[in-house]
C-alpha positions in Angstrom: 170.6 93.7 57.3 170.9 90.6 55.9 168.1 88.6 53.6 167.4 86.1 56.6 165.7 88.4 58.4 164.0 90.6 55.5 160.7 89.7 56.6 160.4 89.4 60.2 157.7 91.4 61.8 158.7 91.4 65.6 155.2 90.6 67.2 153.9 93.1 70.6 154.2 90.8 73.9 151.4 92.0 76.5 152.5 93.0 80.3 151.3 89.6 82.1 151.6 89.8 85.9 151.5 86.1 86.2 153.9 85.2 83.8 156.3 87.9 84.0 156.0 88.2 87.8 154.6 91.0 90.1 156.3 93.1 92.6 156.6 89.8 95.1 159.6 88.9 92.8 161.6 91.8 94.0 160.7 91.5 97.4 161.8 88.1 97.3 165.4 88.9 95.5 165.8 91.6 98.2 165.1 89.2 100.6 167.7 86.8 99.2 169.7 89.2 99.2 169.5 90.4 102.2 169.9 86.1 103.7 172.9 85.7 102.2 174.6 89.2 103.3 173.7 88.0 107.0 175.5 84.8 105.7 178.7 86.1 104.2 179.1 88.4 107.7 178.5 85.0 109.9 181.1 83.6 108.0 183.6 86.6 108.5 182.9 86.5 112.1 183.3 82.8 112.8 186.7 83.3 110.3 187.8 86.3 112.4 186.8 84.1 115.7 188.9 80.8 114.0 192.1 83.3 114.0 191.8 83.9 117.6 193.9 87.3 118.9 195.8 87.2 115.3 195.1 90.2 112.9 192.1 89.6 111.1 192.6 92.6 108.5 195.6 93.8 107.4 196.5 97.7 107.8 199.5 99.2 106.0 203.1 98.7 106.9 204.4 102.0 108.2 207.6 103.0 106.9 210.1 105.7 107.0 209.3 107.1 103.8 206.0 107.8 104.3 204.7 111.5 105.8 
């Protein structure tokens, strides 16, 4: 360890619920989470809708090779 830090005494932080935030923050991530997941499938339906009767997902190219 190097001499800069020969004397530091890391100091004990306390749990504080209003500061460090309760269970409500995870609830609310969760329910970001879940906003924007509803979001990203809106926007692959109005994509896949845009396209009209064109393939929206891809499957693979049959060949002869393959068994």
């Amino acid at each position: 360890m190097s001499d800069k830090y020969k004397d530091y005494k890391p100091e004990t932080l306390e749990y504080n619920e209003e500061i460090d935030g309760g269970i409500d923050e995870y609830k609310t991530r969760d329910k970001h989470l879940d906003v924007k997941e509803n979001l990203l499938e809106k926007i692959r339906n109005a994509k896949a809708r845009a396209k009209g009767n064109q393939t929206t997902f891809r499957q693979n190219i049959r060949t002869e090779n393959n068994s």
